[in-house]
C-alpha positions as CSV (number, residue, x, y, z in Angstrom):
1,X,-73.8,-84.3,64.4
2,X,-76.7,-87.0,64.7
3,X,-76.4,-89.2,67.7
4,X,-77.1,-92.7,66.1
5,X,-79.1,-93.8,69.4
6,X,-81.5,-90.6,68.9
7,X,-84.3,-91.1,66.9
8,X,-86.1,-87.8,66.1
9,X,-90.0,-87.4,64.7
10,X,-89.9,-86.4,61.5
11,X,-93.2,-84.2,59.8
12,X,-93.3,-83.9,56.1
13,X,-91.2,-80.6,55.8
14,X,-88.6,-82.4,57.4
15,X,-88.6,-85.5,55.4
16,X,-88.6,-82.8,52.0
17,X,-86.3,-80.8,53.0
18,X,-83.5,-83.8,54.0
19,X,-84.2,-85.3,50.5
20,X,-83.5,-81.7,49.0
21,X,-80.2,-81.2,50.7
22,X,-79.6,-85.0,49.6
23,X,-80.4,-83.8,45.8
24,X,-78.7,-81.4,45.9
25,X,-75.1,-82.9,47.2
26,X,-76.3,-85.3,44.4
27,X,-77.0,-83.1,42.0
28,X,-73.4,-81.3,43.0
29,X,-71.9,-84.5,41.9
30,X,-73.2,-84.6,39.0
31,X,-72.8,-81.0,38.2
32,X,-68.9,-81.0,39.0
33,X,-68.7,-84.4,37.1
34,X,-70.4,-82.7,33.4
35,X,-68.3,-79.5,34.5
36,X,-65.1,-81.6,33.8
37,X,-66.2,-83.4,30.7
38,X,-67.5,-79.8,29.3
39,X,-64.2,-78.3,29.8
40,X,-61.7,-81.3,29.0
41,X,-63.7,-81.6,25.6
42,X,-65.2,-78.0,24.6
43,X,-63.1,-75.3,26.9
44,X,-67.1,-73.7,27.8
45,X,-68.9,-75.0,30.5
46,X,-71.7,-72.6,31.5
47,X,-75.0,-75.1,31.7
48,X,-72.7,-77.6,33.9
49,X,-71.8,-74.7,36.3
50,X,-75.2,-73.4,36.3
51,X,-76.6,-77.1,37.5
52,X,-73.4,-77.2,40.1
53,X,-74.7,-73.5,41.3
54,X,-78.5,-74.3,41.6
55,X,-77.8,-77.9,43.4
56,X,-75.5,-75.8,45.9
57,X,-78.2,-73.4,46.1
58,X,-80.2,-76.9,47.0
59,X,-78.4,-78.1,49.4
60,X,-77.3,-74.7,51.6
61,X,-80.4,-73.8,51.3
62,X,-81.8,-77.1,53.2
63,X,-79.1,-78.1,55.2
64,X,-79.3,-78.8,59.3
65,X,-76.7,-78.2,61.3
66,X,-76.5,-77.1,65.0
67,X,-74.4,-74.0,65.2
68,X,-76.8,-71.1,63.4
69,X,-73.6,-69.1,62.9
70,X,-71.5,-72.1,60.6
71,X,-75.3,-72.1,58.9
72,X,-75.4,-68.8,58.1
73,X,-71.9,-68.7,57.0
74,X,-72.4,-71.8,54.6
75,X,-75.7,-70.0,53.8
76,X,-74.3,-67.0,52.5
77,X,-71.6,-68.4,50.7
78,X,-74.2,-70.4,48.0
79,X,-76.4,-67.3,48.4
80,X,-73.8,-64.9,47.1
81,X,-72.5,-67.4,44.5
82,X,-76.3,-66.6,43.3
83,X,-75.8,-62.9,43.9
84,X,-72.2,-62.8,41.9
85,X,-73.9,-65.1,38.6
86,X,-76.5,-62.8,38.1
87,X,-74.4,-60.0,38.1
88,X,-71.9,-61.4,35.8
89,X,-71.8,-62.1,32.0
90,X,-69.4,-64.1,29.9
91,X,-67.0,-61.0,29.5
92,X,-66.8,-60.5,33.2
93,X,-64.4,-63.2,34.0
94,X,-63.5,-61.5,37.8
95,X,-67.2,-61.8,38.9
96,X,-67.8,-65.4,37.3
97,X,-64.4,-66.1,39.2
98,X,-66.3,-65.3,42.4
99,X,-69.4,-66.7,41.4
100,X,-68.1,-70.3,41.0
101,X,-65.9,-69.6,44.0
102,X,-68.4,-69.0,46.5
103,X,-70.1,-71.8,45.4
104,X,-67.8,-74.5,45.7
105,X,-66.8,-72.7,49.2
106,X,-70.1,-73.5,50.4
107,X,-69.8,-76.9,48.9
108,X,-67.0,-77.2,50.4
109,X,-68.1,-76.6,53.6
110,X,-70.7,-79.1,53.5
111,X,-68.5,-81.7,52.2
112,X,-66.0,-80.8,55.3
113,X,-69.5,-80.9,57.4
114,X,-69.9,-84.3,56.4
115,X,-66.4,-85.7,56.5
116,X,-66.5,-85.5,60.5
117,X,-70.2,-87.8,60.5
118,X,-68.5,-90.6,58.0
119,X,-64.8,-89.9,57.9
120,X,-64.4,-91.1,54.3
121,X,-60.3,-91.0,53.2
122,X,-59.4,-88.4,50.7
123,X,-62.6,-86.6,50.7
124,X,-61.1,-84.0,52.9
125,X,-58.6,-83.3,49.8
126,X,-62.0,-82.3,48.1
127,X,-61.9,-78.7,49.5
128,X,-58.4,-77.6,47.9
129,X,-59.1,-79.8,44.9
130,X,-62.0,-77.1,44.3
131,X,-59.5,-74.5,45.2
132,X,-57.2,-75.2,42.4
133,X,-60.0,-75.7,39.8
134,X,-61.5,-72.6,40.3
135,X,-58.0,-71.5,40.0
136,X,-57.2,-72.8,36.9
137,X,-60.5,-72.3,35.7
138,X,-59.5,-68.1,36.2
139,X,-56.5,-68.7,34.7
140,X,-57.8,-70.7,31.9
141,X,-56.2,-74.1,32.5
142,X,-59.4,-75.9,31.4
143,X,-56.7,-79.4,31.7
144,X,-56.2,-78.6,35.0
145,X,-59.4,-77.2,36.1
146,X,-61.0,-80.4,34.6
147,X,-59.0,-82.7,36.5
148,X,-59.5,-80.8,39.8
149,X,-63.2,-81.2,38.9
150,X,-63.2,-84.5,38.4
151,X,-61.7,-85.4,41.3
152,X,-64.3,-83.0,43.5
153,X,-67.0,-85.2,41.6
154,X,-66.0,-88.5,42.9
155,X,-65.7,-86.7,46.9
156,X,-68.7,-85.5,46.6
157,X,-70.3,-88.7,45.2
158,X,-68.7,-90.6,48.2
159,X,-70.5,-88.2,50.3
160,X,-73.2,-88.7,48.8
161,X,-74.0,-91.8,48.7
162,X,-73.0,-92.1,52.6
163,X,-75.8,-89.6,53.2
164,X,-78.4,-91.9,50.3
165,X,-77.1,-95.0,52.6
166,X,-78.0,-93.5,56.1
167,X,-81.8,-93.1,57.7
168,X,-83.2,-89.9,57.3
169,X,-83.8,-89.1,61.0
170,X,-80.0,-89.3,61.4
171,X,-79.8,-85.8,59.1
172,X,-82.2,-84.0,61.7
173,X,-80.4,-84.8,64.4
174,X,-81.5,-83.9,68.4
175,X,-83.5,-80.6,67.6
176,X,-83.0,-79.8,71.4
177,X,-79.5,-79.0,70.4
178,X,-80.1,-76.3,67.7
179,X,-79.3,-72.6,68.5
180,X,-82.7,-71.1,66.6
């Protein structure tokens, strides 16, 4: 976690790669929000999961955090959301099931990561809100799996815009304290 009175220099790559992770929580957001809407109206939501999957891919793929082990966890949950989508098609519930899964683990993971730097209420509920969507979403409760989504959407917007609101140096952090 940033220390607020810390003010680290910040090259180019660094400057992109915060505004990526931003994005892609962003982009998560928006994803989970048009997942809902797809599903409440048409019961098929395969564009709005593939945005959700690519702006988790965004963010894992971008984010900083101190412990390298958490990272790589986080890391490989988004990368083998990834792994399952590709080896999936539309008859192959089980693996899109996993796909989606793994995704909105890693998302939730970073929503959790960011809970503890802004303590925002209810957006620790995000995490089993997920749960149950991708839940129902197996089980083919679109009503339900809608709702869950919905609800993710507005976390993950809170979190979101916490991070938009906030000075980019404080995403870096103290690189001194970064297990390489």
């Amino acid at each position: 976690m940033a220390h607020p009175k810390h003010i680290e220099v910040l090259d180019a790559f660094d400057r992109r790669s915060i505004l990526a992770y931003r994005t892609g929580l962003v982009l998560s957001s928006v994803g989970l929000g048009l997942t809902a809407m797809q599903l409440s109206v048409h019961h098929e939501a395969k564009r709005p999961i593939a945005l959700l999957t690519f702006a988790v891919i965004l963010s894992v793929g971008n984010m900083h955090l101190y412990d390298k082990r958490v990272r790589w966890v986080i890391a490989w949950l988004g990368w083998g959301s990834l792994l399952a989508w590709a080896a999936s098609d539309v008859a192959n519930r089980p693996l899109t099931t996993l796909g989606l899964g793994l995704s909105l683990a890693a998302l939730s993971a970073l929503v959790l990561k960011e809970w503890f730097c802004f303590r925002i209420p209810l957006v620790r509920l995000t995490p089993a809100a997920l749960v149950v969507g991708v839940l129902g979403n197996h089980w083919g409760h679109d009503t339900l799996t809608a709702v869950c989504f919905g609800l993710s959407a507005i976390g993950v917007a809170a979190v979101a815009m916490a991070k938009l609101r906030m000075p980019l140096t404080h995403d870096m952090g103290d690189r001194a304290h970064y297990q390489i």
